[in-house]
C-alpha positions in Angstrom: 95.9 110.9 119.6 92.5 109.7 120.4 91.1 108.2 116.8 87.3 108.1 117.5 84.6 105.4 115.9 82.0 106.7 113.8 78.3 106.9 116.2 75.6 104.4 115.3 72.5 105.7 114.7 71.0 103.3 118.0 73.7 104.7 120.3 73.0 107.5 122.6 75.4 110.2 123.3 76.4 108.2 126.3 76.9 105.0 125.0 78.6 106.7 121.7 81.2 108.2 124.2 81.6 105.5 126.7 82.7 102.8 123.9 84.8 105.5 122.3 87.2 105.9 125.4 86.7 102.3 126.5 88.4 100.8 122.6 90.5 103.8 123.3 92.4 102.6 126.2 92.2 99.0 125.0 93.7 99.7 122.4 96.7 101.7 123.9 95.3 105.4 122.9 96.4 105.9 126.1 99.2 106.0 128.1 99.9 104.8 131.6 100.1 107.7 133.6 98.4 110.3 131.4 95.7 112.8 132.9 91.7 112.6 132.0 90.2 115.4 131.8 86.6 115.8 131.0 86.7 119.3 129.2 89.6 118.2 127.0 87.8 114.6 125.6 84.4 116.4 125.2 86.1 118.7 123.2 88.2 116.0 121.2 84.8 114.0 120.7 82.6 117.2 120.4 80.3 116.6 123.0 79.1 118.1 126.2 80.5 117.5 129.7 77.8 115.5 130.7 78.1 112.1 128.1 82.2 112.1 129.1 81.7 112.6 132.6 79.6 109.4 132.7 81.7 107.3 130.9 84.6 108.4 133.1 82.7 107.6 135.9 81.8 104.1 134.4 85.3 103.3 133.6 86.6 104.2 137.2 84.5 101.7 138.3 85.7 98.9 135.9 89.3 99.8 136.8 90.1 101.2 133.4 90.8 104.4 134.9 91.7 105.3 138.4 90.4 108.5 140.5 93.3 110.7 142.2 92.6 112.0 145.9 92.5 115.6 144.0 89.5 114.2 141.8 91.3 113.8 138.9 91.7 110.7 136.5 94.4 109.0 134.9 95.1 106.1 133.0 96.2 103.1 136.1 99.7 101.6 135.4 101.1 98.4 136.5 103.6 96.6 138.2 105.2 93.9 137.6 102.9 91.8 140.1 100.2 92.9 139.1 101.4 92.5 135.4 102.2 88.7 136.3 98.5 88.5 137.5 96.6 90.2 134.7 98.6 87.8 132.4 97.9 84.3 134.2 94.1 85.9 134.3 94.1 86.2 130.8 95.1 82.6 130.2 92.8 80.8 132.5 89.9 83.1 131.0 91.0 83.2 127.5 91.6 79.4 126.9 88.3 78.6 128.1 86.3 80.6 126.1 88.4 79.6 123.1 87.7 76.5 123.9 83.4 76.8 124.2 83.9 78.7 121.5 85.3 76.2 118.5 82.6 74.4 117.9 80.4 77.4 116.8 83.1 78.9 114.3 81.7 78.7 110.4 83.4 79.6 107.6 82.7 83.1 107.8 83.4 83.7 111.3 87.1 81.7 110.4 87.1 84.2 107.4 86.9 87.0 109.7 89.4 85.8 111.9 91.9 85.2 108.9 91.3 88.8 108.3 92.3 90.0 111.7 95.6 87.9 111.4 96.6 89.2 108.3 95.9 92.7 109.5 97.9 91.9 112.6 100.7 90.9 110.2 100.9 94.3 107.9 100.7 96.4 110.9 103.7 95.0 112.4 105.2 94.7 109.0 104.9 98.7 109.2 106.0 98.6 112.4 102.5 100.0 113.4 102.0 99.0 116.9 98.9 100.6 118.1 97.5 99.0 115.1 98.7 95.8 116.2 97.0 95.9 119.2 94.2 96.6 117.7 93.8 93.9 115.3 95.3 91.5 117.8 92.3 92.2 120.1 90.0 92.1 117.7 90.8 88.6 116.4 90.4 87.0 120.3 87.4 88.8 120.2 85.9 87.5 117.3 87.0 84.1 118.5 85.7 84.4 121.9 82.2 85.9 121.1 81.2 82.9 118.6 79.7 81.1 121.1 76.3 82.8 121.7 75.9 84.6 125.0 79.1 84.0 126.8 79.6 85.9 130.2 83.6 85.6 129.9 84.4 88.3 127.1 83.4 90.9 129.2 85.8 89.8 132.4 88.0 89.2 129.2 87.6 92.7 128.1 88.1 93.7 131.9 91.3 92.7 131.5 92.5 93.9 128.2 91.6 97.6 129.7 94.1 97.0 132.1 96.4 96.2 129.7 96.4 98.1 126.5 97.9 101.3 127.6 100.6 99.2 129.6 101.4 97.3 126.3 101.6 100.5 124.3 104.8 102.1 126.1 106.1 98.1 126.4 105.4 98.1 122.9 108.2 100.7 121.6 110.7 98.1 120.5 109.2 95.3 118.2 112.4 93.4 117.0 112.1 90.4 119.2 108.5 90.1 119.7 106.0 88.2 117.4 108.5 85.9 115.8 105.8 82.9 115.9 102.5 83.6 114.6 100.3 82.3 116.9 96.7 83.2 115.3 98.2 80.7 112.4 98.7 77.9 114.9 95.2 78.6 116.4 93.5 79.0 113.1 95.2 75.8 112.1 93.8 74.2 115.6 90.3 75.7 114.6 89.8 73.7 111.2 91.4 70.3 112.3 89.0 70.7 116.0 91.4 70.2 117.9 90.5 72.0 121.2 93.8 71.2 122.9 96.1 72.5 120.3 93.9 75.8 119.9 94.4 76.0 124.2 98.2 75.3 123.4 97.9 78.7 120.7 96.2 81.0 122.9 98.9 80.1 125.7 101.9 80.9 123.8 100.4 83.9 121.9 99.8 85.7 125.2 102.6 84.7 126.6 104.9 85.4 123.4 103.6 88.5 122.5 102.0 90.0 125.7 104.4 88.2 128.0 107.5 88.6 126.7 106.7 93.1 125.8 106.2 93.2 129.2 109.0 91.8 130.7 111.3 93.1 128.2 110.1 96.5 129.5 110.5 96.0 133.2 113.8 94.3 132.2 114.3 98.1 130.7 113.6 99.6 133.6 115.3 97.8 136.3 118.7 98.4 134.0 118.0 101.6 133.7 117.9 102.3 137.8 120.9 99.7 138.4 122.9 102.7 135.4 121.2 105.8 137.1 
């Protein structure tokens, strides 16, 4: 069910319904796989044709969605190679920025962060895992984005859209995932400024928690073909 942020009075139509659908399928609202159809999100977000087909057109181009020969749009899957890639992408990118980032957290930006984490926690607590995307994201984000006018989060973000809906369906079973928390170890790293042990955090969240859903659901799959 697409849940749908509230409009800012600054924000165009366009721009209202374009970051809608682009949080959306960050944030696993989405499934791989799963039609787009302008009619039906214009009438889910109450717009016209003309603000959805945009954004649609916007996200094709960033490779969050992907045009059919029939003209239609879906949401992209991926393979495991391509999996393997997005994730080695996401470290190179996302430990770098974390690292330019540090030295312009405060207190309140650390306050924010602890937020997020705790957030993170209650939602898996409640086994809520769309939720825990969600906050998960959001806390890299607010780490990243300290650092004033950094051109990674968006080939960061490029990235995550390319991976939320894929972690949703990996997401189904949560009993062996998240058993470490990470954001502690990198909020930990953030207050003693130590760059390297915030580098070492990021690592083994996305490969803990990113990593190891995803290869636990092509595991999934290739048993389920060797039993079919």
């Amino acid at each position: 069910m697409l849940v749908a942020a509230g409009r800012e009075a600054s924000e165009s139509a366009k721009q209202w319904v374009y970051r809608v659908l682009r949080r959306a399928i960050m944030t696993g609202q989405f499934t791989p796989g799963e039609p787009v159809t302008i009619n039906g999100l214009a009438e889910t977000l109450g717009v016209s044709a003309m603000p959805v087909r945009e954004a649609l057109h916007r996200l094709v181009s960033e490779g969050a969605l992907e045009l059919l020969d029939n003209r239609r749009v879906r949401v992209p899957d991926l393979d495991p190679q391509r999996f393997e890639d997005v994730l080695d992408a996401r470290i190179a990118l996302e430990t770098r920025a974390a690292e330019r980032a540090m030295p312009f957290i405060d207190d309140l930006r650390l306050a924010r962060l602890r937020a997020f984490d705790q957030q993170a926690d209650q939602a898996l607590a409640a086994g809520n895992f769309g939720r825990l995307v969600e906050a998960n994201f959001d806390f890299h984000r607010c780490l990243y984005e300290a650092r004033p006018g950094s051109v990674m989060l968006p080939l960061i973000e490029s990235l995550w859209l390319r991976l939320g809906p894929f972690m949703r369906r990996a997401g189904e079973t949560l009993s062996q995932t998240y058993q470490v928390d990470r954001h502690a170890e990198a909020l930990a790293a953030i207050i003693a400024r130590d760059a390297e042990a915030l580098k070492a955090a990021i690592v083994a969240d996305i490969r803990d928690g990113t990593g190891h859903l995803g290869r636990g659901h092509f595991e999934r799959i290739a048993a389920l073909g060797r039993t079919g």
